[in-house]
N, C-alpha and C positions, 0 to 999 in steps of 0.2 A: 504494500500500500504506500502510495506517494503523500508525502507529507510534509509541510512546514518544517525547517527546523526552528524555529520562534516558539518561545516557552517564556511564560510569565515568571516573573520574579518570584524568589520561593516569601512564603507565609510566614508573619514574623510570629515569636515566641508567643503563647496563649491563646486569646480567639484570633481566627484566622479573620484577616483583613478581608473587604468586601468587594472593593475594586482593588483588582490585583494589579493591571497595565493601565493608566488613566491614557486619557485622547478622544479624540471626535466619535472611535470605535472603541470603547474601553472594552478590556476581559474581565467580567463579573462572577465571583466565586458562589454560587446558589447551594453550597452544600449548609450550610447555615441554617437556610429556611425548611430542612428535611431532618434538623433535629429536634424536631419538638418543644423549641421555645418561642411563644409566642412574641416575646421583646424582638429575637432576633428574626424570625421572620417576619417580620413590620419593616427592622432594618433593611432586611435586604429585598423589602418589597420599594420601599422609598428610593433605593438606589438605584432599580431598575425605575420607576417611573421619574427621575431626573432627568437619566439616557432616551427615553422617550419621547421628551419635552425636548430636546437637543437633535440628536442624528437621528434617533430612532433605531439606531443600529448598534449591535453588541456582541460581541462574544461571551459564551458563559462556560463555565469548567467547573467539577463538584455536582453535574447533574444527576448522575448516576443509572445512564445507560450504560448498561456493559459493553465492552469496547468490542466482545463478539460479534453483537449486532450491526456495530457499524464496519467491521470489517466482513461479516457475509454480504449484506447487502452490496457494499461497494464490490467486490469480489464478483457477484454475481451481476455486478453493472459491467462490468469488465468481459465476461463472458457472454456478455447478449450483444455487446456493440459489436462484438469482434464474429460476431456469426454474416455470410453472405448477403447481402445486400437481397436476394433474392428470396434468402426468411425470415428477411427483417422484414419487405413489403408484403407481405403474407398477412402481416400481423397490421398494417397497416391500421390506424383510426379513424373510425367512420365517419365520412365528412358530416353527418349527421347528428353524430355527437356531442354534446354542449363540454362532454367533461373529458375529450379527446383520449379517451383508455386506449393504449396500444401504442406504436410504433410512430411517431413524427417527424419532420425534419423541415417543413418549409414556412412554419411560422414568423412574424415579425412585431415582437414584442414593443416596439415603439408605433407601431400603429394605433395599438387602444391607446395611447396616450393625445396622442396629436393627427391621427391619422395621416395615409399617405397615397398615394395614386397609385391606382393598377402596375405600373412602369417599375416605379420605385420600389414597391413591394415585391418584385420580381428580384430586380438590380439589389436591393437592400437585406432580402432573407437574409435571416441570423444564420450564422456559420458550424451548425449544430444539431444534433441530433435528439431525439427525446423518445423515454417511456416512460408511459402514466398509469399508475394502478391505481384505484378508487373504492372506498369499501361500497360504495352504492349498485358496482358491479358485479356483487358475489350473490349467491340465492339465498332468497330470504333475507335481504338487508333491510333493513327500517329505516324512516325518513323521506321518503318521497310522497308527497301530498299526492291524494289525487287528482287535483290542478295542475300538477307538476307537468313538462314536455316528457312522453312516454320515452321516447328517448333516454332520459336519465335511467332506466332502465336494463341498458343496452350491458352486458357482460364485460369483463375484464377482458382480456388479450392475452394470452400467457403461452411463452414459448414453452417446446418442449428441449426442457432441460432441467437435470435434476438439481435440485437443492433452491432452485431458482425460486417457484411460488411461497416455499419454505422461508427464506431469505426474507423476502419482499412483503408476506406478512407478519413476521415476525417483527422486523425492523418499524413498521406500519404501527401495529400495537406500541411498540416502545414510545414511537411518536406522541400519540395520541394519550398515551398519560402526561409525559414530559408538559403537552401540550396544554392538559389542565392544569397541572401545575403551575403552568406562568402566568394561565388565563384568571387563575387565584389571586396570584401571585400583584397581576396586573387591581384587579378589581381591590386588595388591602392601597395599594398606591394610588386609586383614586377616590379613597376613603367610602369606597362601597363594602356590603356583606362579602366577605370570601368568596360566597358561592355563585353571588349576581350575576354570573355569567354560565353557569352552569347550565339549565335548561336552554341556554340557548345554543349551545355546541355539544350536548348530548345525541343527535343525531345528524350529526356535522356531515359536509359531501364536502370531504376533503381528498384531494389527488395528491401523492405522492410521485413523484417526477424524475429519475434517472438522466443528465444531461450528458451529454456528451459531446466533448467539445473538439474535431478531429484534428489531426497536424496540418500545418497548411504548406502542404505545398510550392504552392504561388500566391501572392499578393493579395490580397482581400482589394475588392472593390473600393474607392473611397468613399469613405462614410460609413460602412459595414464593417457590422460587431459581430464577434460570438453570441452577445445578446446585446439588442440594442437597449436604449436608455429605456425606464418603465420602472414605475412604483408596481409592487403586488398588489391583489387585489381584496384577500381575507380581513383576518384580522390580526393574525400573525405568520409569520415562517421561521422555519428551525430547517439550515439549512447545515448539510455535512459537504465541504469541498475539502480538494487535495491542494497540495502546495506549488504543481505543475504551474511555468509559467503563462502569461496569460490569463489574467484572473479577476474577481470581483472588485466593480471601484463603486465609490457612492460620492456623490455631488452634496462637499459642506457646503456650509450656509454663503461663503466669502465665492462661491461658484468655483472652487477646485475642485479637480477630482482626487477622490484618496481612496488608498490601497485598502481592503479588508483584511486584516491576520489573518492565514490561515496556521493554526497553533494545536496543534499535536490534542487530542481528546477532544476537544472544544465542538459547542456548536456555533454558530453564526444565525444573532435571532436578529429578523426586524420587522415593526408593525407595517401590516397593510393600510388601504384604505379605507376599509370598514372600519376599523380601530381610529382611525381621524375622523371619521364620522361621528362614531360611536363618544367621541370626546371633544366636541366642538372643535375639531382642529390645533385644540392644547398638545397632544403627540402627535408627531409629525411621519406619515407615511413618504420618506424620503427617497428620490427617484436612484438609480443604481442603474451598472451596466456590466456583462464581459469583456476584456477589452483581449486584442487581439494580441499573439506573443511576438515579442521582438524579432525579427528575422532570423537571428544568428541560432536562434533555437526554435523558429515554428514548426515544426515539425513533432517537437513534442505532443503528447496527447493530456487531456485532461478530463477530468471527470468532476460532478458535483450530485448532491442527490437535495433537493428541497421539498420541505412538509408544509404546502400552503395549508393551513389551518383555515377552512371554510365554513362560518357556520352552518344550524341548521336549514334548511332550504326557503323556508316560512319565516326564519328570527329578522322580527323588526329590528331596522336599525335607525335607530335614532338618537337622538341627544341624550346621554345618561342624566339624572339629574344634577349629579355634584359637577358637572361642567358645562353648565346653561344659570343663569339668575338675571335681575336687573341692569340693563345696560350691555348685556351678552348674551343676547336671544342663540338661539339655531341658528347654524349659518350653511345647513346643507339640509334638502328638502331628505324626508321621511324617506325610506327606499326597505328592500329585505337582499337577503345574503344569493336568491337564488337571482332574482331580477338582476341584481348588479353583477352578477358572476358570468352568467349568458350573455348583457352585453359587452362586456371587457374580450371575452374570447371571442365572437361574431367580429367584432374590431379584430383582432390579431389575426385569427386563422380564418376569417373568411367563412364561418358556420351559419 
């Protein structure tokens, strides 16, 4: 597994420190808030919703996924890219699909943001390839209204190879506690009940994403990314990348770009735009990109795997109370998690 050599400063004598590397992308130590003391995790609920108000963006370490799961997974990402292009497009994702399960590669992630012309979207695809597994595509999943496009319906993709579906829900499950976890975690830092967000991402249609990002060759087109520029769309992501060159930047406030850590265990979390909904735009769903690798090495390959954390299909989203009052009305009209999700992807992939 390729990886970072970048390792946080070790933990001084007694309670461990809470932000371990300070910066625009701080490494945040969350093992604090998993032992049972309510002062300390308050603590280190407040410290992630600082980072929220700022980049939006962070690295955390002490989460306590087992580091098997992120290396099956990656392992088994490694093995699905490297299979023929001809049982890769087997698997291909149904253009009809809202939640793109299966095999991708011609998306353009700066489209849902700013949109772009037929031409462009052709000249500009992202440099990349993708699988999407979705728990809404297994039998007998729960969470699809029946308002819902039957489509969401549509089955998972799963190649034949062993250890693979293994892998991919395993790692999945991991997600998705981690997931409450922050979603907790998030809700003590905006002085809400713990759980205030619970019913709403209990039957969450979240995709789970394998990226793949090939060696180049030749020259990328100018203006084309690995991923072009684009905020996510949830309300959060917990993303696992390798340290290959060519990698994640996010746009600070002064309009640089800056590099993301990638640091040995760690995940890489940042709020979507639901989460800026969901909080009057107090955190900031900050736009990001892949950028392409320096010549002298493009050829290298790289990988990434991200957990868009999607609520439930139905869950209103609107202004929570603790960030709406007098003088600070709502500043983004009422919407829900499935409405906003379907158009963000119809923009990108053309659905």
């Amino acid at each position: 597994m390729t990886t970072s050599t970048t390792t946080p400063h070790p933990a001084a004598a007694g309670a461990r420190p809470i932000t371990l590397v300070d910066g625009y992308v701080p490494v945040i130590d969350v093992s604090g808030a998993r032992q049972g003391d309510p002062a300390r995790r308050l603590q280190v609920a407040k410290a992630i919703g600082e980072v929220c108000e700022t980049s939006g963006f962070m690295a955390i370490v002490g989460h306590g996924v087992p580091q098997t799961r992120i290396r099956d997974v990656y392992e088994a990402t490694r093995t699905f890219f490297a299979l023929p292009d001809a049982v890769k497009q087997g698997l291909l994702a149904d253009p009809a699909d809202p939640l793109m399960r299966g095999f991708g590669h011609k998306g353009n992630l700066a489209a849902a943001n700013s949109g772009v012309d037929a031409e462009q979207e052709r000249r500009l695809a992202d440099l990349s390839e993708t699988y999407t597994y979705n728990r809404l595509g297994e039998t007998g999943a729960r969470g699809i209204p029946a308002t819902a496009p039957a489509e969401l319906r549509l089955p998972n993709k799963w190649p034949d190879l062993p250890g693979f579906r293994e892998a991919f829900t395993a790692y999945y499950t991991a997600m998705e506690e981690l997931a409450q976890e922050l979603m907790r975690l998030f809700a003590l830092a905006l002085d809400l009940p713990e759980h205030w967000f619970d019913d709403k991402i209990d039957q969450h249609m979240t995709n789970l994403t394998a990226n793949y990002y090939p060696g180049q060759e030749n020259p990328p087109e100018p203006g084309q990314l690995r991923k072009g520029v684009h905020s996510d769309w949830g309300s959060l992501t917990i993303l696992y990348q390798d340290g290959a060159p060519g990698g994640l930047q996010v746009l600070d406030k002064g309009g640089e770009w800056v590099d993301v850590p990638a640091i040995n265990g760690s995940f890489v979390i940042n709020i979507g735009d639901l989460m800026a909904f969901w909080t009057n735009y107090r955190w900031v769903s900050t736009v990001h990109r892949v950028v392409n690798p320096p010549r002298d090495v493009a050829t290298r390959k790289r990988y990434s795997v991200p957990f868009f954390l999607q609520p439930n299909y139905d869950a209103p989203i609107e202004c929570i109370p603790t960030c709406t009052g007098p003088g600070n009305p709502p500043r983004h009209p009422a919407t829900t998690s499935g409405a906003y999700l379907t158009g963000k992807l119809s923009a990108a992939y053309g659905i």
